[in-house]
C-alpha positions in Angstrom: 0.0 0.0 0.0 1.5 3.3 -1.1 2.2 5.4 1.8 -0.1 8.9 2.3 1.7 12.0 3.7 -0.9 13.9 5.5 -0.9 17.9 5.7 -0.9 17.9 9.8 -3.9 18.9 11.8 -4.1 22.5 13.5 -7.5 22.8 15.5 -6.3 22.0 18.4 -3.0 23.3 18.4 -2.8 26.7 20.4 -0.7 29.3 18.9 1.0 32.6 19.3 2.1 34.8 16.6 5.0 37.9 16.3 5.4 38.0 12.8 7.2 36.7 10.9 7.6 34.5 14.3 5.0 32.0 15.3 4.7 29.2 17.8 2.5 26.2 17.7 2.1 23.7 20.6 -0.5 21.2 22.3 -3.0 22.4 24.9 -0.6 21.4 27.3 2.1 23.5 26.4 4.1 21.6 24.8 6.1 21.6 21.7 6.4 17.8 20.3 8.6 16.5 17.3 4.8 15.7 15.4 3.1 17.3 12.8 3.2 21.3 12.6 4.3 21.6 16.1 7.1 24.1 16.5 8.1 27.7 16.2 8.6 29.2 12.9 10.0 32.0 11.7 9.8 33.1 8.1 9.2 29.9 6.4 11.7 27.9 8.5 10.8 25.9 11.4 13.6 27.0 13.8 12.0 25.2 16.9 10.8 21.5 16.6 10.8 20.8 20.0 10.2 21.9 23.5 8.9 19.3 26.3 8.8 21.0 29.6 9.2 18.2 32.4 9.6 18.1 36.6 11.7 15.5 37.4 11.4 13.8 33.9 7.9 13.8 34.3 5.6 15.9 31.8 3.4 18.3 34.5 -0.3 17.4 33.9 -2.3 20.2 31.6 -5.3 22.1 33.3 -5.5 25.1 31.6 -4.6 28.0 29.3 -5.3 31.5 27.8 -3.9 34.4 26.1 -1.4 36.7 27.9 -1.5 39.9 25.4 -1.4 39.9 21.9 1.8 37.7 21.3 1.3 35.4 24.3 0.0 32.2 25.6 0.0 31.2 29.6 -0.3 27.3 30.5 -0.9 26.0 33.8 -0.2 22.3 35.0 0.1 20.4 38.0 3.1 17.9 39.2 0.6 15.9 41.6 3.7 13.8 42.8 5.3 16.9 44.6 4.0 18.8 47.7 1.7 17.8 50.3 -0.1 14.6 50.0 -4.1 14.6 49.8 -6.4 15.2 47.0 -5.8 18.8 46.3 -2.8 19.4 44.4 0.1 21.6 45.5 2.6 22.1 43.2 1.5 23.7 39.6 3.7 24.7 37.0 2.7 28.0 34.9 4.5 28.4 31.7 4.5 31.7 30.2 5.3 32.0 26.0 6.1 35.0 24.5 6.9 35.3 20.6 9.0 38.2 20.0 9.8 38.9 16.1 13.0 36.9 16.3 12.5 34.0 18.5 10.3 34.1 21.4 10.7 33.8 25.4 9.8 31.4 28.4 8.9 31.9 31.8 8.5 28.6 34.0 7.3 29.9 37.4 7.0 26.6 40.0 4.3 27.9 42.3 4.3 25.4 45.8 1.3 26.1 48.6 2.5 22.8 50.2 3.5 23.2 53.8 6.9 20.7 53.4 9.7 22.1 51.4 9.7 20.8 47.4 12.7 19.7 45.5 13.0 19.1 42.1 14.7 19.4 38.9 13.1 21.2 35.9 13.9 20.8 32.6 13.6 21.9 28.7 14.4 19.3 26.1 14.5 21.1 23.0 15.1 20.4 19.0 15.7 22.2 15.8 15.1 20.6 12.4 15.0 23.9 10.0 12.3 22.2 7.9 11.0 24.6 5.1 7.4 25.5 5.7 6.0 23.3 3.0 7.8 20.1 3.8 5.8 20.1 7.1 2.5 21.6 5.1 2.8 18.4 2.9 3.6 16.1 6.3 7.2 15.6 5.3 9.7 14.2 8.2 13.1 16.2 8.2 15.8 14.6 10.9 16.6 16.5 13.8 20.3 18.8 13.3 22.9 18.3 16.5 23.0 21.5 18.8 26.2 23.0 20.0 27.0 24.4 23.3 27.4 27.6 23.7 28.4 30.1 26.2 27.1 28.8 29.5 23.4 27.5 29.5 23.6 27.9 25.8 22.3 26.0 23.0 23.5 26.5 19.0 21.8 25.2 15.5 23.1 26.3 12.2 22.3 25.2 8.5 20.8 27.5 5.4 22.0 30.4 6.5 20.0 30.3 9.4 21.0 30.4 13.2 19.0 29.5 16.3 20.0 30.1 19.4 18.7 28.9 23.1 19.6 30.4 25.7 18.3 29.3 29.3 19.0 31.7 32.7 21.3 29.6 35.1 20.5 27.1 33.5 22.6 23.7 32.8 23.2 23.0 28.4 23.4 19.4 27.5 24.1 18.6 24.2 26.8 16.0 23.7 26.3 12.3 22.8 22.9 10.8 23.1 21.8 14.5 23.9 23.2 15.9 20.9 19.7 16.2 19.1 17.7 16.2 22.0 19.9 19.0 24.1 18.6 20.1 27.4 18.0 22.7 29.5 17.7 22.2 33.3 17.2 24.0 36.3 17.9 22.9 40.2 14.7 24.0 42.1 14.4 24.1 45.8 11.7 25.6 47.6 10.5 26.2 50.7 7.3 26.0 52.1 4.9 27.9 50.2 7.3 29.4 48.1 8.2 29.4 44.2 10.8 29.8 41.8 10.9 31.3 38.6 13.3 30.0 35.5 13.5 31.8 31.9 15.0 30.6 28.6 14.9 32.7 25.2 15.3 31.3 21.9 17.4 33.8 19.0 16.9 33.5 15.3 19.1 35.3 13.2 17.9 35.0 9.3 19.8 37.3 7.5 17.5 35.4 4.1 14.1 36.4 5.0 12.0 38.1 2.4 9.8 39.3 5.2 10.4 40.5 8.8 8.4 42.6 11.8 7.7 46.1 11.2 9.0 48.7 13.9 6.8 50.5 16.5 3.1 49.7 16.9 0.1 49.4 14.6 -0.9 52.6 12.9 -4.5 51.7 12.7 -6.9 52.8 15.4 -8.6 50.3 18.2 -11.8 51.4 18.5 -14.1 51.3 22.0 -16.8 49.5 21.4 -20.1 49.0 23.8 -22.7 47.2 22.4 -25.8 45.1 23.7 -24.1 41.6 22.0 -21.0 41.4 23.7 -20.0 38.2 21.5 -19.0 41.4 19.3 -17.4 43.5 21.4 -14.9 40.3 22.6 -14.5 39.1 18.8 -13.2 42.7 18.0 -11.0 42.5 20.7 -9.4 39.4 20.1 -9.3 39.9 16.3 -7.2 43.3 17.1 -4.8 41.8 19.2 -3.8 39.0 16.8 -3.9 41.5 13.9 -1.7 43.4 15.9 0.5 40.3 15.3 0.4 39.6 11.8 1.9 42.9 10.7 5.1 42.1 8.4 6.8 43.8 6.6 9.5 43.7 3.0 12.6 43.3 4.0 14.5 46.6 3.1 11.1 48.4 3.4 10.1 48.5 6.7 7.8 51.2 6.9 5.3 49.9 4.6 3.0 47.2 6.4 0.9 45.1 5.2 -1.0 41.7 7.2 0.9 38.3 6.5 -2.7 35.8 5.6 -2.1 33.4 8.3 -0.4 30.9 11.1 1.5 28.4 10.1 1.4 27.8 6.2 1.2 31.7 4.9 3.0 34.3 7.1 4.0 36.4 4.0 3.0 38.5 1.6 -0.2 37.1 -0.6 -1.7 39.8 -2.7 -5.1 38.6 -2.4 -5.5 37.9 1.6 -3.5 40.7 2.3 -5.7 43.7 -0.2 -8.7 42.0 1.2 -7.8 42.2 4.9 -6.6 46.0 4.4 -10.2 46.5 2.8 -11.7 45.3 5.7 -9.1 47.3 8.2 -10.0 50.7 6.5 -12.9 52.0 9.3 -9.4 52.2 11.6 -7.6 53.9 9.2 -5.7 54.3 5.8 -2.3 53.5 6.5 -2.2 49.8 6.2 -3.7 50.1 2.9 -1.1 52.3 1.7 1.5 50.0 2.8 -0.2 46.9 1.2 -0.8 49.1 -1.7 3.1 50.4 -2.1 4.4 47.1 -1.5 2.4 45.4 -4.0 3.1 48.2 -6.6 6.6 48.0 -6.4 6.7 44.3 -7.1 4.0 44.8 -10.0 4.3 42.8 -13.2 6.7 44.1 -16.0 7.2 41.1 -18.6 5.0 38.3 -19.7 6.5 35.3 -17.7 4.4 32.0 -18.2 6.8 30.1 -15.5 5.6 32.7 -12.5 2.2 33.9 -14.0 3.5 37.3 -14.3 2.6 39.9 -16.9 3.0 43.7 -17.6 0.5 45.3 -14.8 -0.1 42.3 -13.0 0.1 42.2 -9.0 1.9 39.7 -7.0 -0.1 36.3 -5.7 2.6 34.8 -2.7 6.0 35.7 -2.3 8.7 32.9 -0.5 12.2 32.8 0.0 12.5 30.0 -1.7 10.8 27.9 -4.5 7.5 26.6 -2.6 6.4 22.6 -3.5 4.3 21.0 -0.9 3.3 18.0 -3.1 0.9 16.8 -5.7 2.6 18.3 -8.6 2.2 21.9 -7.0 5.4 23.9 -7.5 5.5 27.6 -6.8 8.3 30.4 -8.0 9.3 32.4 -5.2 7.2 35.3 -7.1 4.1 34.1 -8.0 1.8 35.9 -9.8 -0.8 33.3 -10.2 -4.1 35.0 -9.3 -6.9 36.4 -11.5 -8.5 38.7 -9.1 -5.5 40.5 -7.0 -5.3 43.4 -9.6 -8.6 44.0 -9.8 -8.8 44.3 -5.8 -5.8 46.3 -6.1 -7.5 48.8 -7.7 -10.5 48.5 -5.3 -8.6 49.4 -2.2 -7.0 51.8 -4.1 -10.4 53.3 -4.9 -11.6 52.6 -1.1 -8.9 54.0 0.6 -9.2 57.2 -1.1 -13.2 57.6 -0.2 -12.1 56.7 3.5 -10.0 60.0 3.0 -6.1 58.4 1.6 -4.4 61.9 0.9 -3.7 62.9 -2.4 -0.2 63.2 -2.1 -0.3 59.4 -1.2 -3.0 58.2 -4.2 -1.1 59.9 -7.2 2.0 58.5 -6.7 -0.1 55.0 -7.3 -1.6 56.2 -10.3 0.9 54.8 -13.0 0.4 51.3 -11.2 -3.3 51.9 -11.6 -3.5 52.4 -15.1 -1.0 49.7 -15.7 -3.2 47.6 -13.7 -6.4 48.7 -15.8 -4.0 47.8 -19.2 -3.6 44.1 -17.5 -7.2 44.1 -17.5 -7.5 45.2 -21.1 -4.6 43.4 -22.7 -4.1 39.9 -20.7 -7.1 39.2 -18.4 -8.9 37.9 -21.6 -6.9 35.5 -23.1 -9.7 34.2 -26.0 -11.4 37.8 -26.6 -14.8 37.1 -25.1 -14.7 40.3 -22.8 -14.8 37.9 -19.7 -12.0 37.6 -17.2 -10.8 34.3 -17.3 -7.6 31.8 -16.1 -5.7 28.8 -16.8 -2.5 27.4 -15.8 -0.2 27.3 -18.1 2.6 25.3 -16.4 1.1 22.6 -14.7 2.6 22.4 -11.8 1.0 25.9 -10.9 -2.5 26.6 -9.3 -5.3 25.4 -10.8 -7.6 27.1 -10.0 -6.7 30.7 -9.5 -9.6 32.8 -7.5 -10.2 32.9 -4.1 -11.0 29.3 -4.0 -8.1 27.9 -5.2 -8.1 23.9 -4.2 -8.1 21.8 -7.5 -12.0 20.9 -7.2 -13.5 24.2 -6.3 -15.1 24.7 -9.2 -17.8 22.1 -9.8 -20.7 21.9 -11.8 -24.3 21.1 -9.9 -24.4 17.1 -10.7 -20.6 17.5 -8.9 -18.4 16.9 -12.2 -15.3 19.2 -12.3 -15.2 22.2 -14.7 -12.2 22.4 -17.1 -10.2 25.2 -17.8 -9.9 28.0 -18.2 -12.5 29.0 -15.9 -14.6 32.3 -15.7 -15.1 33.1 -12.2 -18.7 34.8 -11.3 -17.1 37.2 -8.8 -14.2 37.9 -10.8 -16.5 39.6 -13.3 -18.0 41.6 -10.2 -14.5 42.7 -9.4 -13.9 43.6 -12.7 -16.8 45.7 -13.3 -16.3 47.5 -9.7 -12.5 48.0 -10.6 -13.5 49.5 -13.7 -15.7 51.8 -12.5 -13.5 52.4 -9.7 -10.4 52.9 -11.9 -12.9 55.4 -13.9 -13.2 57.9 -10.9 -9.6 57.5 -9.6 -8.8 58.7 -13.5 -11.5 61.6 -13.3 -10.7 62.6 -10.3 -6.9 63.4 -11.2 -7.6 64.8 -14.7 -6.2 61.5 -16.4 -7.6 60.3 -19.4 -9.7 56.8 -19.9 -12.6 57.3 -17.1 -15.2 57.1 -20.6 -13.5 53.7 -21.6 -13.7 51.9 -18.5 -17.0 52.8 -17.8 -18.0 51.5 -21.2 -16.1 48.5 -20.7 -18.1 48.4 -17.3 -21.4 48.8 -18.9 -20.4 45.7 -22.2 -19.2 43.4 -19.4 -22.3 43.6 -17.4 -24.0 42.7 -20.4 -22.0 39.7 -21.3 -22.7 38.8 -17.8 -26.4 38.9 -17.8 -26.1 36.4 -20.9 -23.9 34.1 -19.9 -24.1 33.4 -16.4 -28.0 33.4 -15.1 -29.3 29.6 -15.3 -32.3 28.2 -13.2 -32.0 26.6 -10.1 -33.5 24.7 -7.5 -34.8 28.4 -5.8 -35.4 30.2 -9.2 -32.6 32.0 -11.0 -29.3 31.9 -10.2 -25.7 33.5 -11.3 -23.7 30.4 -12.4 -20.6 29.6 -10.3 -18.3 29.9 -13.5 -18.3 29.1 -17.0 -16.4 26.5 -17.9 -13.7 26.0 -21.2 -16.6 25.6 -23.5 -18.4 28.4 -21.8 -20.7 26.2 -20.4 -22.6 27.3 -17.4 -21.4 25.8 -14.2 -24.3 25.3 -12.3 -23.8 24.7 -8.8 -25.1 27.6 -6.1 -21.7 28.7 -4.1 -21.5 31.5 -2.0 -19.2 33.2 -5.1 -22.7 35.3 -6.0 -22.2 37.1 -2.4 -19.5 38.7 -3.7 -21.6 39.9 -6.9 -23.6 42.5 -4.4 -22.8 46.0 -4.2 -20.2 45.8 -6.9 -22.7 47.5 -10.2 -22.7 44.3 -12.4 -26.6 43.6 -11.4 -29.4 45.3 -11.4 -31.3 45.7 -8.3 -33.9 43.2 -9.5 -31.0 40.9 -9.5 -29.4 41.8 -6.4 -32.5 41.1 -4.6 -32.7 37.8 -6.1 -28.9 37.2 -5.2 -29.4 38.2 -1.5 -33.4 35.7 -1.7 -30.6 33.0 -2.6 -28.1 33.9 0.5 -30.8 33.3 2.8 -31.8 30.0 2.1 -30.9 27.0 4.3 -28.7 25.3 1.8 -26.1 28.1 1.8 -26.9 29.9 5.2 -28.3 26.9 7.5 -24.7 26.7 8.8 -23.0 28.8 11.4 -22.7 31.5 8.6 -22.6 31.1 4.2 -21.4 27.9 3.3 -19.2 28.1 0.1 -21.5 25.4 -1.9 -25.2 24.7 -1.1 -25.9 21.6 0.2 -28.5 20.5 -2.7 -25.4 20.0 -4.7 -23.6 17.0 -5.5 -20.4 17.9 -4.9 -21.1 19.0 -1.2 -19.2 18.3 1.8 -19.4 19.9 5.4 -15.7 19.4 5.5 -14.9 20.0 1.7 -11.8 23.1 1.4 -14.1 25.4 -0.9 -17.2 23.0 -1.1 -19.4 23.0 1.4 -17.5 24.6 4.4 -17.8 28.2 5.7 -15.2 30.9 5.3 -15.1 33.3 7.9 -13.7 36.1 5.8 -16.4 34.9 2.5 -19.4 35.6 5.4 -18.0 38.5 6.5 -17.6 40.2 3.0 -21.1 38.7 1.9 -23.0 40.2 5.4 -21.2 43.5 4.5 -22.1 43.8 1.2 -25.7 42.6 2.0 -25.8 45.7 4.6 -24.3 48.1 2.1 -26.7 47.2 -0.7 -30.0 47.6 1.9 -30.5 43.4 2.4 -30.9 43.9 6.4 -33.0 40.5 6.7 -29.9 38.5 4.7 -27.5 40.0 6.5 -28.7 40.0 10.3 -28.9 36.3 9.7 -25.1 35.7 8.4 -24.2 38.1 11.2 -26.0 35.7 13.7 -24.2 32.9 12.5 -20.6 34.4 12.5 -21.2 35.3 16.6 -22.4 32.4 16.7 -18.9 30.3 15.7 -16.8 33.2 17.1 -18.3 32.5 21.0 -17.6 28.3 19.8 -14.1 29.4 18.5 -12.8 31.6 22.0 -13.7 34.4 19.8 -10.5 33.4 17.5 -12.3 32.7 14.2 -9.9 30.5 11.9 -10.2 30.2 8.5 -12.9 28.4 8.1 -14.7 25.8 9.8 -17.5 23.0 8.9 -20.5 23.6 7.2 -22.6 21.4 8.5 -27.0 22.4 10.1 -26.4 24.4 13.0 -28.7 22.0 14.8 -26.1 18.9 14.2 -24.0 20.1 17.6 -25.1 23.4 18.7 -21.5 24.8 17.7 -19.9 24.7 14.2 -17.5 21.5 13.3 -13.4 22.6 13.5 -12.0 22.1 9.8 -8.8 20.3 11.1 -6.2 22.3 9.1 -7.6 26.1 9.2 -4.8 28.9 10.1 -5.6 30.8 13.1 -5.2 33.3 13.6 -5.5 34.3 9.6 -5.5 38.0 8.5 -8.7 37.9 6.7 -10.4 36.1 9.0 -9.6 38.6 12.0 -10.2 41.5 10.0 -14.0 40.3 9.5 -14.6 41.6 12.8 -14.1 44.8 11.4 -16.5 44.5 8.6 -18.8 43.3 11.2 -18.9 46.2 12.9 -18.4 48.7 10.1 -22.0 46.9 9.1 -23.2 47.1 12.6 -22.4 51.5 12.8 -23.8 51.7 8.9 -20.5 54.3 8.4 -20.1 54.6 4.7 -17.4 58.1 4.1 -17.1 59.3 0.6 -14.0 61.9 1.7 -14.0 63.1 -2.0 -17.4 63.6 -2.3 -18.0 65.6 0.7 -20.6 63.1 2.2 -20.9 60.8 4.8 -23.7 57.8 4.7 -25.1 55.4 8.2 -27.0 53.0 7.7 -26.5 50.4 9.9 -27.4 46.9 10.9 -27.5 47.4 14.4 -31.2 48.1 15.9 -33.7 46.1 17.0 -32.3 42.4 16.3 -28.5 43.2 16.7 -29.4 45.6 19.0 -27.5 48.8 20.1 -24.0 49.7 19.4 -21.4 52.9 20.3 -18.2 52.8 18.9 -15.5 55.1 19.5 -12.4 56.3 17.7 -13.3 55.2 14.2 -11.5 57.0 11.5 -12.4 59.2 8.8 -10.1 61.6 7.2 -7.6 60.8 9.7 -10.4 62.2 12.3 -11.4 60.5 14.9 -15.2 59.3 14.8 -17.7 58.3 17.0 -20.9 56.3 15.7 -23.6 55.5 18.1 -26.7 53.4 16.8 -29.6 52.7 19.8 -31.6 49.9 19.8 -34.6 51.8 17.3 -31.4 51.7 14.9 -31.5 55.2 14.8 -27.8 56.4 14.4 -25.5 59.9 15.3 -22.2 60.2 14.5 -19.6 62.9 15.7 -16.3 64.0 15.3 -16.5 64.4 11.5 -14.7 66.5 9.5 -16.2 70.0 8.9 -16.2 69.6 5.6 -18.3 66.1 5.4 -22.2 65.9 5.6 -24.3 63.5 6.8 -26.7 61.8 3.9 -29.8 59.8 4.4 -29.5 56.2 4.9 -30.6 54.9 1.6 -29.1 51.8 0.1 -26.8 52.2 -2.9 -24.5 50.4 -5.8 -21.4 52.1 -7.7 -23.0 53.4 -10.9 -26.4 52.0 -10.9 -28.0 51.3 -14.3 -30.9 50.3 -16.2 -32.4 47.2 -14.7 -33.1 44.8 -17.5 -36.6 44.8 -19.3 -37.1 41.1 -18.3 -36.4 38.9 -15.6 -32.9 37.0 -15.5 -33.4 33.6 -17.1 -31.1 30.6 -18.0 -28.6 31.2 -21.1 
C-alpha cells in the first residue's frame, strides 16, 4: 500500500504569533517532534521541539489562555510533589512570549505545600529547520545536533540560518545521546509555600528572510466599542490583538506594512488575503492600505512570464524565500503571480482607501500602477477575446484554480463533475466591473484620461454577464458559479454570488434575487454562508471550498448585503458568524465546517484552518463597520449610516473610528437610529438609503437561464 503523507492537523494546536515569528504547541504546552508543532520564523521551522518536564515527568495540563497579543499562559500540575491529599500543591505555569526573532519562556514553579519541594526542571529542545511546506505536505526532516554555547547555551546552524537557546542559570546538554535532544535544566528548591521562577529565550538570526516585523506599533486605530451583543465586542477585541500580530513587513522596506494571511502555512505577503484584509481594516484607518498598496506596486508585473504567471501590470499572488512545493505536482516560483483577481482588488482598495479620505499626495504616486493595472485588465485578463476575465494554468505544476477558491476541485458543476479550464469566475467579473468603475473615478478625479472607456467597458461586461451566467436553479434563477472551457454554465449555487452585491454588475432586481438565494438553508443553514449549497452533488461539510464556511467569505457577503439595503440577509449571516466566534474563543480561523447548526449546537473545526488568519480577523471589522452603517465618501463631501445594528442586533457605540484621519464616534440605539460625531467639517451627513457604484438600467425582463 502506497504510503499517504498527510498535511498535519491544527485545530487543536494553540498558537502565538510575532510576525514573521510563530509558535504552535498542544494544549498542554508543549512543543512535540509531530506534525506542525514548532516555532517558525519566516518559512523555517527554527524550533521543533520543546517538552517542559519536573523530574522527567511531563506536569499534567489544566489550563490555558492568552497573555496579550503575542502570548500564551499554560498552567499544570506535578501531583507527585508537595503535600499529600487530593488537592494538588505544586503547579507549573509556563508563560510564552513570541518576539519577532525567536520568542521567550517563563516557568514559574508555584508550591502552597506546607513541606519544602525539591526538584529538577527541565527543557528538552530540537531544531530541524524544515521549510514550511515540507511540514505543510507532512514531510519528516531529521533533527540537526546543537552546539554548546556560552554557558546555559544552546546552538543550530544550517541555510544560512542560526538558532539560538539560551536558558538563565541554566545547565546546556548537548553532547552524545543529547546531541539532538539538548537540554535545559534548572535545580529547584523551595521552601514552604514558596516558588521559583526559570526563563529561557530562543534567537533566530535570518539574515535570508524576504519578510520581517515592522517597527513600533500598529498605525490603525482600536476602537471602543459598547454594544448590547457582547460576542462582538470580545470578537473585535481578540481579532485586534492578533492583527496586531500579523503585521510584516519587505525586507528593506520597513515602513510599509501590510497583514501576513495566516499561522503556520502563509505568514507572507499574498496579494489577495492581504488587499482584502486592508479593505476590511479601513474603518481604523488608511495607513495599512497604503502600505499593502506600495508594497504590492513595487513588485507589480513588468514582462510576460508564463513560469511565475506574471505579466505587464499584474500584481503579485505569494512571495517565499525559496521555491514553494508542498506535493501533488504543485510547484511555486518564489514570485508568483498566479491570481486572477489580486489586480482587480488592487484597484479596489486603491479606490476605497481614497473615499475613507487616503491623501492625495499618497494616491497619485499609485496612479501609473493603476493604469497599468487597468492595461492588464485590457490586454491579458482575456486570453480568448470574449470580454470575460478568465484563467488557466499554463505550467502545470501551478494553481489550478486561480480565485479565491483555489483547491483543484472548487469549481464544480451542480451534478458535482469538475469544470475544465480555463474557468470564468462569477465574482471575478463583479470585481472587474467595480475595478473599472473604480479605476474610472480615480482617473476623473486626477484629470487622467480613460474614465469614458472603463465605464463602457463596465457597462459591455455587465452585459455579457447577464447572458452568460443566469441559469435556473433549485430556488429560481441563479448566477452560475463559472463558465467553464466551453463556456458552459457551471451550475452549482456557491456562496461566489455574495461577492456579486454591491459591486454594479446587477441590477437591483438581481441583487435582490442574489441576497433571496443567501438566505436559504442550503447556503446559510450553517453557522454562517457555506461556500457550496448543500442541494449540490459535490457538497461536503468538510470540503476546502465545497461546502465549508469561510469566515472572511461571510464577512464580506454580510457586508455587502448591509451596504446594498438586504438587512433580513445580513442579520442572519451576522448571527451565525457570533455564533462560531463564541464556539471558536472568539479566534475565528479560516474556516470551519459547514454542516446544520442544529447537528451540535457549535460549528464543526475544519482540522487544518490557520488561526489566527489576516482575513479572517479583520471580519470583525467588517462586522462592525456593518453594525455602525459608516459609509465616508471623503471626496465627495458626504458621509452615509446606515447600519445593521437596531432592533435584532441591538444597540452599538463605537469610538475612535477613523475618517479623514479624524477620529469618529458612531452611536446606533436599539430603534437603529444612528449619530455620528467628530466628523470632519467639511463632510455631511446623507440619508441612509441603500446604494450600488453606478447604478443602471435594470433589465426589461427577468434573469433567465442562457
Amino acid at each position: 500500500m502506497t504510503e499517504r503523507h498527510l498535511q498535519p492537523l491544527l485545530h487543536e494546536l494553540v498558537g502565538a504569533v510575532l510576525a514573521p515569528t510563530s509558535a504552535l504547541g498542544d494544549a498542554a504546552g508543549q512543543i512535540r517532534p509531530t506534525g506542525v508543532q514548532g516555532v517558525f520564523h519566516a518559512d523555517a521551522r527554527v524550533l521543533s521541539r520543546a517538552e517542559l518536564r519536573v523530574d522527567d515527568q511531563e506536569p499534567e495540563g489544566l489550563t490555558r489562555g492568552p497573555a496579550g497579543p503575542h502570548g500564551v499562559r499554560f498552567v499544570g500540575l506535578a501531583r507527585w510533589l508537595g503535600d499529600p491529599g487530593a488537592d494538588p500543591t505544586v503547579r507549573v505555569e509556563r508563560l510564552r512570549q513570541v518576539t519577532p526573532r525567536g520568542l521567550t519562556e517563563e516557568v514559574r514553579v508555584v508550591s502552597t505545600a506546607a513541606t519544602a519541594v525539591r526538584a529538577t526542571v527541565s527543557v528538552d529542545l530540537g531544531c530541524d529547520l524544515a521549510p514550511i511546506e515540507v511540514v505543510k505536505s507532512g514531510g519528516t526532516t531529521e533533527p540537526l545536533p546543537a552546539k554548546s554555547g556560552e554557558p546555559g547555551q544552546l546552538v543550530w546552524s544550517a541555510a544560512g540560518i542560526t538558532v539560538t537557546a539560551t536558558g538563565e542559570g541554566a545547565t546546556a546538554e548537548a553532547s552524545g545521546d543529547r546531541a539532538t535532544t539538548p537540554r535545559l535544566s534548572w535545580p529547584v528548591a523551595l521552601p514552604p509555600r514558596g516558588e521559583a521562577v526559570l526563563r529561557w529565550r530562543l534567537a533566530v538570526d535570518d539574515p535570508r528572510a524576504v519578510v520581517v516585523c515592522p517597527p513600533g506599533e500598529p498605525t490603525w486605530s482600536r476602537p471602543a466599542l459598547r454594544a448590547d451583543d457582547r460576542r462582538l465586542v470580545r470578537l473585535l477585541d481578540r481579532s485586534l490583538d492578533d492583527l496586531r500580530g500579523l503585521r510584516l513587513a519587505e525586507t528593506g522596506a520597513p515602513h510599509d506594512v501590510f497583514l501576513g494571511a495566516g499561522v503556520p502555512w502563509f505568514l507572507t505577503l499574498f496579494g489577495r488575503d492581504s488587499l482584502w484584509a486592508a479593505r476590511m481594516m479601513l474603518p481604523l484607518g488608511t495607513d495599512l492600505a497604503a502600505g499593502t498598496l506600495r508594497v504590492l506596486a513595487r513588485r507589480q508585473g513588468v514582462r510576460v512570464d508564463p513560469a511565475t504567471g506574471e505579466a505587464p501590470g499584474k500584481i503579485l499572488h505569494e512571495l517565499r524565500r525559496h521555491e514553494f512545493a508542498p506535493g501533488a505536482g504543485l510547484r511555486l516560483p518564489p514570485a508568483y503571480y498566479g491570481t486572477v483577481d489580486a489586480t482587480m482588488l488592487w484597484i479596489n482598495l486603491l479606490h476605497d482607501a481614497w473615499r475613507w479620505g487616503l491623501p492625495a499626495h499618497e494616491v497619485e504616486p499609485l496612479l501609473p500602477h493603476l493604469e497599468a493595472a487597468l492595461n492588464w485588465l485590457a490586454a491579458h485578463a482575456d486570453a480568448d477575446g470574449d470580454g470575460l476575465v478568465e484563467y488557466v494554468d499554463s505550467t502545470g505544476h501551478g494553481l489550478a484554480n486561480q480565485g479565491w477558491k483555489d483547491s483543484g476541485d472548487a469549481v464544480r458543476f451542480r451534478d458535482g463533475r469538475l469544470a475544465a479550464p480555463p474557468i470564468v469566475l462569477a465574482e471575478v467579473q463583479g470585481y472587474a466591473h467595480e475595478a473599472a468603475v473604480n479605476g474610472a473615478a480615480l482617473l476623473d478625479a486626477f484629470g487622467r484620461p480613460g474614465g469614458d472607456r472603463w465605464r463602457a467597458y463596465a457597462e459591455e461586461l455587465a452585459g455579457r454577464f447577464r447572458a452568460a451566467f443566469w441559469v435556473d436553479g433549485p430556488y429560481g434563477p441563479q448566477p452560475a458559479l463559472a463558465l467553464d472551457r466551453d463556456k458552459r454554465p457551471v451550475d452549482s449555487l456557491t456562496s461566489n454570488i455574495g461577492h456579486l452585491v454591491g459591486t454594479g454588475l446587477l441590477s437591483g432586481e438581481e441583487e435582490a434575487q442574489v441576497a433571496r438565494l443567501l438566505r436559504t438553508e442550503a447556503l446559510a443553514g450553517g453557522f454562517g454562508l457555506r461556500t457550496m449549497s448543500t442541494d449540490d452533488a459535490g457538497f461536503s461539510p468538510l470540503s476546502y471550498h465545497c461546502g465549508s464556511i469561510w469566515t472572511h467569505d461571510t464577512a464580506i457577503v454580510l457586508a455587502n448585503l448591509a451596504r446594498a439595503g438586504f438587512r433580513e440577509a445580513a442579520l442572519g449571516l451576522a448571527d451565525g458568524l457570533l455564533g462560531a466566534a463564541e464556539a471558536f474563543d472568539y479566534r475565528l480561523p479560516e474556516l470551519y465546517g459547514g454542516d446544520d447548526r442544529s447537528l451540535l449546537g457549535r460549528p464543526t473545526p475544519y482540522p487544518a484552518a490557520c488561526h489566527p488568519q489576516a482575513w479572517a480577523a479583520a471580519g470583525a471589522v467588517l462586522l462592525l463597520q456593518a453594525a455602525a452603517g459608516l459609509y465616508p465618501d471623503v471626496p465627495g463631501g458626504t458621509v452615509r449610516l446606515a447600519p445593521l445594528a437596531g432592533p435584532e442586533l441591538g444597540a452599538v457605540a463605537a469610538e475612535h473610528l477613523t475618517v479623514a484621519g479624524a477620529r469618529v464616534a458612531v452611536t446606533v440605539d436599539r430603534a437603529g437610529h444612528p449619530t455620528v460625531t467628530g466628523l470632519p467639517a467639511d463632510l455631511t451627513v446623507v440619508p441612509p438609503t441603500p446604494s450600488v457604484p453606478t447604478p443602471r438600467r435594470s433589465p426589461t425582463d427577468h434573469p433567465t437561464k442562457a
